[in-house]
N, C-alpha and C positions, 0 to 999 in steps of 0.2 A: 521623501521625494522619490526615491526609487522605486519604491512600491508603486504611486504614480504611473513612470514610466513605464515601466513593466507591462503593467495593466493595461496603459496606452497600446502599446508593441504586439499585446496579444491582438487586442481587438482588430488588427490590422491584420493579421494571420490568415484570416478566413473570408476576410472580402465582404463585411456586415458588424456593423456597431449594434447590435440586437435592441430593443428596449430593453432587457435586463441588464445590460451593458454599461447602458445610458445611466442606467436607473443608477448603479452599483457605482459607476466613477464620480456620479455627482455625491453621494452620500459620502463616499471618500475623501474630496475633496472638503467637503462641510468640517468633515473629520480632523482634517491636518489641519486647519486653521494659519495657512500661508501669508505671508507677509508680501507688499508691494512687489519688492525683490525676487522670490520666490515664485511667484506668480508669471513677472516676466521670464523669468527663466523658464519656465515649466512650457511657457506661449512660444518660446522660439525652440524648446524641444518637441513641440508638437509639428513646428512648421519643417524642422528637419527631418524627423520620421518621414513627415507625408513626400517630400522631397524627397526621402529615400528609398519610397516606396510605391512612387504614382511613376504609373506606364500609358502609353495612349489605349491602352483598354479598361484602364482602373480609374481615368482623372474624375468620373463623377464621383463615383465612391468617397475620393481621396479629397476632395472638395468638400462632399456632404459632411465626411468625416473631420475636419478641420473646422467645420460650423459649431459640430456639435461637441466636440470638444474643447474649443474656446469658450464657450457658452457657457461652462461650465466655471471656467476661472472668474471669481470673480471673489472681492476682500469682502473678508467677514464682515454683517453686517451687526452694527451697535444699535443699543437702543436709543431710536429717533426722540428728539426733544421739538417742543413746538417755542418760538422764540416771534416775539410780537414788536414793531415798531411803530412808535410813535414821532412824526418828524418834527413835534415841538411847535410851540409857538412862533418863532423867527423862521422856521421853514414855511411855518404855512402862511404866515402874512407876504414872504417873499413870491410865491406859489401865485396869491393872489393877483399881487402888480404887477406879475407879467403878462399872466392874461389879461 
C-alpha cells in the first residue's frame, strides 16, 4: 500500500500524471490485488493528497488527477460464469393470466 501512495505523491510533484504514469500505477495496482477495504482506503487517500495539494491555479490538474486515479481502483476481476433461468412452469402459466 505505501508503494501505492508514494507513487500517487510523486506524480503530484510535477503538475502531470504522464501516460507512462497512468500506464505504470494501473499495472501496480493490477499487481497488489486489493481487497474491498483496501481499495476504499487507498480512494480517500487519494482525495486527501489532492486536498493537500490543489491551489486556485492547480484545481484542473487536481481534478483531472483524481479521475484518473480513481479509475484505476477497481477489485480484481474473477473469471465470469454464465448462469441461465428458467421461470418454470407455474411462472409462466402465472405470466400468462395476467395478461
Amino acid at each position: 500500500m505505501d508503494e501505492l501512495i508514494n507513487f500517487l505523491q510523486r506524480t503530484l510533484l510535477d503538475g502531470v500524471f504522464s501516460k507512462d504514469e497512468k500506464r505504470t500505477f494501473k499495472l501496480l495496482m493490477q499487481e497488489k490485488l486489493l481487497d474491498t477495504n483496501q481499495l476504499n482506503f487507498l480512494r480517500s487517500k487519494i482525495f486527501e493528497l489532492a486536498n493537500e495539494k490543489c491551489t486556485p491555479t492547480n484545481y484542473a490538474f487536481i481534478i483531472e488527477w483524481i479521475k484518473t486515479a480513481t479509475s484505476a481502483l477497481v477489485l480484481p476481476t474473477t473469471q465470469s460464469t454464465s448462469a441461465f433461468f428458467s421461470p418454470g412452469r407455474c411462472l409462466s402459466q402465472r405470466h400468462h393470466t395476467i395478461h
